[in-house]
SERO-4910 file (N, C-alpha, C, O; in steps of 0.05 Angstrom, whole numbers):
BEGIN
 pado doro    nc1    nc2    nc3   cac1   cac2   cac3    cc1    cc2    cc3    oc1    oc2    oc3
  Unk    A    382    130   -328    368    117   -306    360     88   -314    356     71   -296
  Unk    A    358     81   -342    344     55   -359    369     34   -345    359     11   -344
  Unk    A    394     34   -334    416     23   -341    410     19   -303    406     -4   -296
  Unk    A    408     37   -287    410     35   -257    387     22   -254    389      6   -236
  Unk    A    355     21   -271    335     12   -269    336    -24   -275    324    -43   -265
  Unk    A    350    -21   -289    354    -56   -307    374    -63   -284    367    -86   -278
  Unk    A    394    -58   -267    411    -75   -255    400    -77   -223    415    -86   -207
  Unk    A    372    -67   -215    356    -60   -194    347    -88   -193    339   -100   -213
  Unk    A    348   -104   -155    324   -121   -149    304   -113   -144    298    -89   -141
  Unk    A    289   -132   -142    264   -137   -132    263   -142   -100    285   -148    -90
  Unk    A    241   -139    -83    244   -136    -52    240   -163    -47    241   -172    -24
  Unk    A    234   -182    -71    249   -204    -42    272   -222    -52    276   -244    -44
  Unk    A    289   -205    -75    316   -207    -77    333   -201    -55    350   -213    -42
  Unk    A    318   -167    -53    326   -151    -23    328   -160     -5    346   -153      9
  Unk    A    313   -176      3    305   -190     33    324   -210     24    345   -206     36
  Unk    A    325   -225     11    340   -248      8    369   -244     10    380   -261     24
  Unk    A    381   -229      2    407   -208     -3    416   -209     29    434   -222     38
  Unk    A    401   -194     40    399   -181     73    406   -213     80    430   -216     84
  Unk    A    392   -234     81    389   -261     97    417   -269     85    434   -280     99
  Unk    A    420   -265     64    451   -285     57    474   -269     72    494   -283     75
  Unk    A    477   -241     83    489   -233     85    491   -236    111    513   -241    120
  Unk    A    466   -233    133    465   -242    157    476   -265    164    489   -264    185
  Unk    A    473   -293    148    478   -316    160    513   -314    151    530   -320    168
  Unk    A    520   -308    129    546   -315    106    554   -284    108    548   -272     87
  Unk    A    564   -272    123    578   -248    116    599   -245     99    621   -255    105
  Unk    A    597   -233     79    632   -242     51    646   -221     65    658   -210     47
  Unk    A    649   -212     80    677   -182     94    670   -177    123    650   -181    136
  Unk    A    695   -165    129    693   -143    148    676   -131    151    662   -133    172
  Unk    A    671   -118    135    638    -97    142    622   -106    142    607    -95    158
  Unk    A    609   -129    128    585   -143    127    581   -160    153    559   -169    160
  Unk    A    610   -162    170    603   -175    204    594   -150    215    571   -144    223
  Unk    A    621   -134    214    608   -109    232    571    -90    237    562    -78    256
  Unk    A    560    -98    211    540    -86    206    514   -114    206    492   -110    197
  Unk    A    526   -147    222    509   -159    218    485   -155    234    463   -162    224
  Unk    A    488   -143    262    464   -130    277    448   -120    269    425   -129    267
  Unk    A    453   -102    263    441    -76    235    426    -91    215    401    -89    216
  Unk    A    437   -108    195    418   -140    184    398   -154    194    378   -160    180
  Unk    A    399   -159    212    383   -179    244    364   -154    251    340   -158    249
  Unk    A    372   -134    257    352   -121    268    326   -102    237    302    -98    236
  Unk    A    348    -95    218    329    -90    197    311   -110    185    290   -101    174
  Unk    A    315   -131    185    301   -148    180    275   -161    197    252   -164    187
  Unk    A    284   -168    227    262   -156    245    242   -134    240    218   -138    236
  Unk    A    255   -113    241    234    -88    232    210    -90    203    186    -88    202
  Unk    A    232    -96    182    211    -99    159    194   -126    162    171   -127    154
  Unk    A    207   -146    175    177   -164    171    158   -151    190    136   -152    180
  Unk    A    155   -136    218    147   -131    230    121   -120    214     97   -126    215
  Unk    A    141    -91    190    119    -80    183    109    -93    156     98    -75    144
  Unk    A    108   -111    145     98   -125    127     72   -142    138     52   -150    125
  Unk    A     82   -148    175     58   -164    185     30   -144    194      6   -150    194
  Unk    A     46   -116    201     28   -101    208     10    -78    189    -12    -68    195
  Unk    A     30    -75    163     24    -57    146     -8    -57    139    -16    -77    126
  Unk    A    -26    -41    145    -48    -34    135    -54    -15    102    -57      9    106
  Unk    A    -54    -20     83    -62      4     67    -86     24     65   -109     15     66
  Unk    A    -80     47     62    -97     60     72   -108     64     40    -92     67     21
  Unk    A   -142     63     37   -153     63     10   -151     91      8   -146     98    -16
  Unk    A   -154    112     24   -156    144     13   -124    139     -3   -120    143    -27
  Unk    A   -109    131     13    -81    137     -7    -83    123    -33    -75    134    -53
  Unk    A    -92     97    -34    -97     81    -55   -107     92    -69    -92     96    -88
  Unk    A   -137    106    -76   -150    128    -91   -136    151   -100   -138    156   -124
  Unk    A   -122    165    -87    -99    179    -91    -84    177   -112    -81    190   -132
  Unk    A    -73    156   -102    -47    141   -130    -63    137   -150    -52    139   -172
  Unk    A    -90    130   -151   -103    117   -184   -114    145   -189   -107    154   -211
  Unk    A   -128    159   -176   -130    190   -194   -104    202   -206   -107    218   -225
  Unk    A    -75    195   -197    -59    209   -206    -51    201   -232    -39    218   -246
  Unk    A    -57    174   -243    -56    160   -264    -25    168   -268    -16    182   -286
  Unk    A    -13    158   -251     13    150   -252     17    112   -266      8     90   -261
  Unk    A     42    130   -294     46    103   -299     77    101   -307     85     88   -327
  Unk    A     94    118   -287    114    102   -282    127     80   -265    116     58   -260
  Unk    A    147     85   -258    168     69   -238    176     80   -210    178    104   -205
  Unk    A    180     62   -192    190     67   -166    228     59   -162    233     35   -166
  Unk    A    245     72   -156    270     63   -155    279     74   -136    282     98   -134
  Unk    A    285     56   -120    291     62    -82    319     48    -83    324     24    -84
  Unk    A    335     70    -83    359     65    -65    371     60    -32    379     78    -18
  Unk    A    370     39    -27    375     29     -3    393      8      3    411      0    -13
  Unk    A    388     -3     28    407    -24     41    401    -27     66    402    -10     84
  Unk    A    391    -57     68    368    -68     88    383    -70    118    372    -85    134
  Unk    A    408    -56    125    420    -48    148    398    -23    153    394    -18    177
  Unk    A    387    -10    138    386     20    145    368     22    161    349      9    152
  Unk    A    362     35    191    345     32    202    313     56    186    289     50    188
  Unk    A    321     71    176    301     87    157    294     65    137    272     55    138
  Unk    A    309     58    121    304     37    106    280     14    110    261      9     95
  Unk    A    285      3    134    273    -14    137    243    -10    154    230    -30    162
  Unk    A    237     10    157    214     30    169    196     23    139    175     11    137
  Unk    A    215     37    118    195     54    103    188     36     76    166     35     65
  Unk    A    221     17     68    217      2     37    185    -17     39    165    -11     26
  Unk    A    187    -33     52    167    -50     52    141    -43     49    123    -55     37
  Unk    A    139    -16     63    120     -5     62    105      7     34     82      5     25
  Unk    A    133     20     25    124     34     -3    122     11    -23    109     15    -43
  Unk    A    138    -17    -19    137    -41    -37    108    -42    -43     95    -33    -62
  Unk    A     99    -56    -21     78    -62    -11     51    -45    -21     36    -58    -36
  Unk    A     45    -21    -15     35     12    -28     30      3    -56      8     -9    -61
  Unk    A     51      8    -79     56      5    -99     47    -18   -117     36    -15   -139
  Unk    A     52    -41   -103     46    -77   -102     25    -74   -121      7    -71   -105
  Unk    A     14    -74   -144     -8    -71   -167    -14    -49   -188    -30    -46   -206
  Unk    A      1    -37   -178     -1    -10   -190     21      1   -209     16     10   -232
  Unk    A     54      0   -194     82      7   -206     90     -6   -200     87    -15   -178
  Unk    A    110    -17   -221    141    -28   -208    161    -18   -189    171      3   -197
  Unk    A    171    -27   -166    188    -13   -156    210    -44   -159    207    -68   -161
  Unk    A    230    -26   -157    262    -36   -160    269    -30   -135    255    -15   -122
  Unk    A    289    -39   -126    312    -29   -114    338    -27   -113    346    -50   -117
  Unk    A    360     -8   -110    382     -5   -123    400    -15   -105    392     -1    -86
  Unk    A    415    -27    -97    432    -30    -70    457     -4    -67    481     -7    -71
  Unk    A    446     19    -59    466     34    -54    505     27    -46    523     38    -58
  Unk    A    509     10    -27    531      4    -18    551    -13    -51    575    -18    -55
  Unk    A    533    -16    -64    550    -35    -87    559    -23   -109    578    -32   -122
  Unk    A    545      4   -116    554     19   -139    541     55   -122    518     60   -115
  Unk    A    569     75   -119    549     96   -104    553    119   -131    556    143   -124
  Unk    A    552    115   -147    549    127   -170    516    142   -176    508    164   -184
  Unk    A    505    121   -167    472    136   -174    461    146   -146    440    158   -150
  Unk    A    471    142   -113    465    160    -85    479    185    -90    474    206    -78
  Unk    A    496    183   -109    523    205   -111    502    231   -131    510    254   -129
  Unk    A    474    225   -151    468    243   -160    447    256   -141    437    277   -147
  Unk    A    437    237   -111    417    247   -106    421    247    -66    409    238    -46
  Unk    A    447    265    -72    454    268    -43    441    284    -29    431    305    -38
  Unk    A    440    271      3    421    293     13    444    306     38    461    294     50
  Unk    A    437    335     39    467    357     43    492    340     46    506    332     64
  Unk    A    492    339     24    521    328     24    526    297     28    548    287     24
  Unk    A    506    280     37    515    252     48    494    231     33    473    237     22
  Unk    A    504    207     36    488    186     15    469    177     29    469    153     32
  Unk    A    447    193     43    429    187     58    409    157     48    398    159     26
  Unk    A    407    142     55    379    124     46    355    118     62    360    123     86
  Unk    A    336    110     58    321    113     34    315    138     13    299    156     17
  Unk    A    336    132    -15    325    147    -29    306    140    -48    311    119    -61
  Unk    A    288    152    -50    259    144    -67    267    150   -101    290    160   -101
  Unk    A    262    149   -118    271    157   -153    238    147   -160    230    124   -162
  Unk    A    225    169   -162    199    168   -182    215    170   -215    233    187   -221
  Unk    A    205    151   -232    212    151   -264    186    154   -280    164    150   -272
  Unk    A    194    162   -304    171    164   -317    169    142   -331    188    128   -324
  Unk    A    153    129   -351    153    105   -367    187    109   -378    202     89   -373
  Unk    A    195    125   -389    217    126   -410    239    140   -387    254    159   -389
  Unk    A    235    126   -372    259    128   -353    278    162   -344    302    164   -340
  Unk    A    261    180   -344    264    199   -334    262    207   -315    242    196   -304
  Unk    A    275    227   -297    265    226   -261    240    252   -257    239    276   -259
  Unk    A    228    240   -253    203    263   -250    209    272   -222    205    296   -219
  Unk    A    221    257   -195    220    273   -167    238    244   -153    243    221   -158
  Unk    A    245    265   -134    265    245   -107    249    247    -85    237    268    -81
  Unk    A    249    224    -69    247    239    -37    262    224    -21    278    208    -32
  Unk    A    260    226      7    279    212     16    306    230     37    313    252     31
  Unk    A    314    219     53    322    186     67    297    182     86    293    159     93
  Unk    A    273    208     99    259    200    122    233    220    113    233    236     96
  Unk    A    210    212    132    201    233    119    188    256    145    192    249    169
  Unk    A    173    282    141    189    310    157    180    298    179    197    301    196
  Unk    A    155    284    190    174    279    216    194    274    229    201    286    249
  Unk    A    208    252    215    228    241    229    253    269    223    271    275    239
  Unk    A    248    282    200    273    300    191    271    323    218    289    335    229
  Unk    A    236    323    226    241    340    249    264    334    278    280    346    293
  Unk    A    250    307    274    261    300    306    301    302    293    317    314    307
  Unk    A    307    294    278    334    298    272    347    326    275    368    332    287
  Unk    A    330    343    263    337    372    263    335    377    300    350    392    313
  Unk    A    315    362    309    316    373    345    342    358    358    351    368    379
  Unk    A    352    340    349    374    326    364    400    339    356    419    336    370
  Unk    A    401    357    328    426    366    321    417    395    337    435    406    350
  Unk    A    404    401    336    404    436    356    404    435    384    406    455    399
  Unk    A    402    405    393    402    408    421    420    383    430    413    377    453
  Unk    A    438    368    422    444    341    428    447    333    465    441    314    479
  Unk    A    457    356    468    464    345    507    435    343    510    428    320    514
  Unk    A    411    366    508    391    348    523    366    339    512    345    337    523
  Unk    A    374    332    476    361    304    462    379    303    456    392    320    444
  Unk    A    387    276    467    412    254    453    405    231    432    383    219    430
  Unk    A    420    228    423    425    207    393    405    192    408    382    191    399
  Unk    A    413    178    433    391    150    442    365    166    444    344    155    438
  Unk    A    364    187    450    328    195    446    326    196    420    310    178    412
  Unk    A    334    209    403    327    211    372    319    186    360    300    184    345
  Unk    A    333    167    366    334    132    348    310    129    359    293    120    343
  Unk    A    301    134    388    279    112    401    254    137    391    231    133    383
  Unk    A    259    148    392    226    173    383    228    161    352    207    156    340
  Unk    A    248    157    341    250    157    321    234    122    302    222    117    281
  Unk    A    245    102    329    237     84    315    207     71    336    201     47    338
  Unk    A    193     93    348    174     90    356    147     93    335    128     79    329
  Unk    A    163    134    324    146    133    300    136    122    276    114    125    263
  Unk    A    158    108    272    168     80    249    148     71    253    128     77    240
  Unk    A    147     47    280    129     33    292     95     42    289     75     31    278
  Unk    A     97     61    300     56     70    302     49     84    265     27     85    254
  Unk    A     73     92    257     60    101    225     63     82    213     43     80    199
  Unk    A     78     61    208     82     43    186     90     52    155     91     36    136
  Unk    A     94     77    152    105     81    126     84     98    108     84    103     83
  Unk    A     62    109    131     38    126    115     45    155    106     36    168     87
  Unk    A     62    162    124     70    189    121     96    187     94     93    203     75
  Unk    A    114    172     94    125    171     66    105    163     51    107    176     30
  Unk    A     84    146     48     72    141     29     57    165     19     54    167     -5
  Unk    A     48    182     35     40    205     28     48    226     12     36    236     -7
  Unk    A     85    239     30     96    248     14    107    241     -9    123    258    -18
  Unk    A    105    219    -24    109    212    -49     90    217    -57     92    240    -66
  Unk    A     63    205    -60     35    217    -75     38    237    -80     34    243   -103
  Unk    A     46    260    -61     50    292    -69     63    299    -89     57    315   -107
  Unk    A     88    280    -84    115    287   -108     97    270   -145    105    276   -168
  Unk    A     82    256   -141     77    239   -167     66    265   -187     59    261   -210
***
């Protein structure tokens, strides 16, 4: 993990990354997915302008006398992604280091922490000081996994367009408290 940890940015490499790629696309995919850029980026400053931290959670994290690392595999297209990183950046911001891994560039390290089967992101990597994985979480957290599980058991009458919009409503009114939560659990 010392080796995926050392070649990890920082979130406003991340951000920065996202903007070079928005304005300067280097491929095919990086046009196709420049919306997805434009709009993740929208979202996370959104919640960077809105993000409140909540001190019970804050208290939380310093009783747990956690003193490792945060290592979030992502890619600032992701609409989960961009709900939740900033948030947990932000969370963290005095306390742990968090990295971030760019999943799309090496899938060697999404590949150990697939979720059923697919390279879901945001994946979360709690480390210990000496670079051990103490817990994963990740790509959403159970709300949103609910509303997913309701759109695959019923799709004709919740459709994908209801799932995204419940989906990135909840984004909107939580700001990233409920993942911030279920990580505290996992520490």
């Amino acid at each position: 993990m010392e080796n995926y940890w050392n070649s990890a940015i920082s979130f406003d490499e991340y951000i920065q990354i996202a903007n070079e790629r928005l304005e300067s696309p280097a491929d095919q995919n990086e046009i196709e997915y420049k919306p997805y850029y434009e709009l993740g980026l929208q979202r996370m400053n959104r919640t960077l302008k809105k993000l409140v931290i909540d001190e019970e959670q804050v208290n939380e994290l310093k009783s747990k006398n956690f003193d490792g690392k945060i290592l979030i595999i992502s890619e600032a297209w992701c609409g989960d992604a961009s709900a939740t990183v900033p948030a947990l950046v932000k969370f963290f911001e005095g306390h742990n280091e968090v990295k971030i891994f760019l999943r799309d560039s090496d899938s060697s390290l999404i590949e150990q922490f697939l979720t059923n089967g697919t390279q879901s992101i945001p994946k979360v990597i709690i480390l210990d000081k000496e670079f051990k994985i103490k817990n994963s979480w990740g790509p959403r957290p159970k709300f949103g996994h609910d509303l997913l599980l309701k759109y695959k058991a019923d799709p004709e009458n919740y459709t994908k367009d209801m799932f995204y919009n419940d989906l990135q409503i909840y984004y909107s009114r939580n700001r990233g408290k409920d993942a911030i939560q279920e990580i505290l659990e996992l520490l």
